[in-house]
C-alpha positions as CSV (number, residue, x, y, z in Angstrom):
1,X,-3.2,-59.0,-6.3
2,X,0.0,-58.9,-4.3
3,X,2.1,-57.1,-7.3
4,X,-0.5,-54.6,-7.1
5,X,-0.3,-54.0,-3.6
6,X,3.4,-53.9,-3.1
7,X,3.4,-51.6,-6.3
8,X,1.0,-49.5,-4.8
9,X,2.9,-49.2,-1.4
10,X,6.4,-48.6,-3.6
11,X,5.0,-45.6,-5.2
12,X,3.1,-44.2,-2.2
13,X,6.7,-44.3,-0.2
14,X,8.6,-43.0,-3.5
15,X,5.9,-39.7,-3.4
16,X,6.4,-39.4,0.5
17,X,9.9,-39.5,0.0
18,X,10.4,-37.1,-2.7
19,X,8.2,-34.7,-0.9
20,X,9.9,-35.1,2.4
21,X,13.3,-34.4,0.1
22,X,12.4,-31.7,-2.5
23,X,9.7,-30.0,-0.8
24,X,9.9,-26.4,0.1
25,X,10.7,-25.3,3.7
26,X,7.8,-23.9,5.9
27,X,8.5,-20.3,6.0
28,X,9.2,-18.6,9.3
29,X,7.1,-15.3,9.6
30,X,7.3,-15.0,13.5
31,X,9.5,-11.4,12.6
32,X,6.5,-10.1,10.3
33,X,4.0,-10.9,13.0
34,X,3.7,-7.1,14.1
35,X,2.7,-6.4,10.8
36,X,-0.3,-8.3,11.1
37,X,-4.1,-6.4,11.4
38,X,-5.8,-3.3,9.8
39,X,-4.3,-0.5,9.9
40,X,-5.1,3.3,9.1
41,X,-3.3,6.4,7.5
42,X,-2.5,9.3,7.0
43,X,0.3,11.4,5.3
44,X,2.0,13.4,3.0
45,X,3.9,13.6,0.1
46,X,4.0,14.6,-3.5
47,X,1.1,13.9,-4.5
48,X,-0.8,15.5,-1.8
49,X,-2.1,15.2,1.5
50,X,-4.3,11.5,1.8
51,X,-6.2,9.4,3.9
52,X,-6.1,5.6,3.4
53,X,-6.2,1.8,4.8
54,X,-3.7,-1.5,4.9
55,X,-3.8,-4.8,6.2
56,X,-1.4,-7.4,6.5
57,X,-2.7,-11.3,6.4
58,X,-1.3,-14.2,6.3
59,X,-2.9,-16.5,3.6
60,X,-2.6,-20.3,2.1
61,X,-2.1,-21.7,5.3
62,X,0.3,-18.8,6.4
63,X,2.3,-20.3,3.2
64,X,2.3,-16.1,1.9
65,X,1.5,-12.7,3.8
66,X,-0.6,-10.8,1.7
67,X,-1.1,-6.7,2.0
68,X,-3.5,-4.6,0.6
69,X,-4.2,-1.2,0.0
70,X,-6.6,1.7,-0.3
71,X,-5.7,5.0,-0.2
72,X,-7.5,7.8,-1.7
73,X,-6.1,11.5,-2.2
74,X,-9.2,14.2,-2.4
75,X,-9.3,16.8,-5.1
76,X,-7.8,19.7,-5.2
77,X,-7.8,23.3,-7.3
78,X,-5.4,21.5,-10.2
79,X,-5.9,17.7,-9.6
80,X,-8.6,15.8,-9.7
81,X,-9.3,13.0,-7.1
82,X,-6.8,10.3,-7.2
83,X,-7.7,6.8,-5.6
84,X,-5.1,4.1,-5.1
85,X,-5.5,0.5,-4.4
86,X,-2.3,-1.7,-4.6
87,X,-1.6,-5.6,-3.4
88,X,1.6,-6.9,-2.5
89,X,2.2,-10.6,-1.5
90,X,5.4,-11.4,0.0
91,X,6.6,-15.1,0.2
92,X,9.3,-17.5,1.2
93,X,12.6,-17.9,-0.9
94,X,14.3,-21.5,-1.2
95,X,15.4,-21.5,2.5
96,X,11.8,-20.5,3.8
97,X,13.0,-17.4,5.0
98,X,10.2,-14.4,3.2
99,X,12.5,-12.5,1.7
100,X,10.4,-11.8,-1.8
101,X,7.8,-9.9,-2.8
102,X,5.5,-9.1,-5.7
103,X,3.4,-5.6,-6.1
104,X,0.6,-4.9,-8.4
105,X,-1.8,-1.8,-8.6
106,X,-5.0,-0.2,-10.1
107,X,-2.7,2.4,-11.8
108,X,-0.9,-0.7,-13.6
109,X,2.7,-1.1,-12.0
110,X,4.1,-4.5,-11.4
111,X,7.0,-4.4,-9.0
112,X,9.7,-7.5,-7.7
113,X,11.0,-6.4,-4.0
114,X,13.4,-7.9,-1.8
115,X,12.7,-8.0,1.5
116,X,14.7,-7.5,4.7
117,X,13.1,-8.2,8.3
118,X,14.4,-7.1,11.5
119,X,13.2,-7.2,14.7
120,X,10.9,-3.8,14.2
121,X,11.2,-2.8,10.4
122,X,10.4,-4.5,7.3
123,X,11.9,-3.2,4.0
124,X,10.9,-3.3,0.7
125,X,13.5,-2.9,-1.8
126,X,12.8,-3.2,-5.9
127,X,15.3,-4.5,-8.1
128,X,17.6,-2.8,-9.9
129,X,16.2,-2.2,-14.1
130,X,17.9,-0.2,-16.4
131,X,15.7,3.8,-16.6
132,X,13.6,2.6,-14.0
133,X,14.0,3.9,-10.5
134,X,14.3,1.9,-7.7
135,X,11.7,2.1,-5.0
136,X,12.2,1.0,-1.7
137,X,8.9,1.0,1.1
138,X,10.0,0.6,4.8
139,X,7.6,-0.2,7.5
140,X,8.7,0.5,10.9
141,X,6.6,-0.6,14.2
142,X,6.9,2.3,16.5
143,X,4.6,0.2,19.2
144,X,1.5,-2.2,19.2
145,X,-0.7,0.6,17.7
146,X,1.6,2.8,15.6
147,X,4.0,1.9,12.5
148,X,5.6,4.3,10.4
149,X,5.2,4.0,6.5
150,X,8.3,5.7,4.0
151,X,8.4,5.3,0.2
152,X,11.4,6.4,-0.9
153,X,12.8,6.5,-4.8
154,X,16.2,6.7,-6.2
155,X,17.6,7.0,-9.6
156,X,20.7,4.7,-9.3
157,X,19.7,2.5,-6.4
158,X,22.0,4.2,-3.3
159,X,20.8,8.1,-2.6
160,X,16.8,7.5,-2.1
161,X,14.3,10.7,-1.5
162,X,11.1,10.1,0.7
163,X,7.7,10.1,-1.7
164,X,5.7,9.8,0.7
């Protein structure tokens, strides 16, 4: 009974170990707090004057900050009602720093970001793909109550144009 034991105890220190050693870092969100809440919009841009929703959430024991997003543009004389609904989670890299992120929508688009945080912006910037433009989504906290939104697009990833 005391090989068992001792075995037991050698393989229970050999998991804490390894997971003390190779585990992941706990991220450190304190700079996306700001983002945090509901929020509600309204804008402008190509495809047309719209009125929508966000929130920011942390989820998985604040392991990933999740957004989502309804926005729905009405009809109009040559286009018919559009509505958009997108999700983007944004995680830790190897450090623990959140500096990725992933973004799927109803329309069908899958897009990898990188992500830069300062003290009052958040920016969203897509990877570079061969005929794909680069799209880059900047969130800037103008106060507790009011952020601004910009999605921008660029050809060849350096002179952007505001979408929206």
């Amino acid at each position: 009974m005391k090989d068992l034991e001792l075995k037991l105890l050698l393989v229970i220190l050999l998991f804490g170990f390894y997971s003390f050693c190779f585990g992941q870092p706990s991220a450190t969100w304190n700079k996306l707090d700001g983002l945090l809440g509901e929020w509600v919009g309204e804008g402008a841009g190509l495809p047309g004057q719209g009125n929508g929703s966000f929130t920011f959430k942390y989820d998985l024991d604040k392991k990933i900050l999740v957004r989502k997003s309804h926005t729905e543009f009405p009809k109009t004389e040559n286009k018919a009602a559009i509505i958009h609904d997108d999700l983007t989670v944004i995680y830790p890299d190897y450090s623990g720093n959140p500096s990725k992120a992933i973004y799927f929508d109803n329309e069908g688009h899958t897009i990898n970001y990188t992500v830069l945080c300062s003290e009052d912006t958040i920016t969203f910037t897509s990877n570079k793909i061969p005929n794909v433009p680069v799209f880059r989504l900047t969130y800037t906290l103008l106060d507790n109550e009011t952020m601004k939104t910009k999605f921008e697009m660029s050809q060849d990833g350096d002179k952007f144009s505001t979408y929206l």
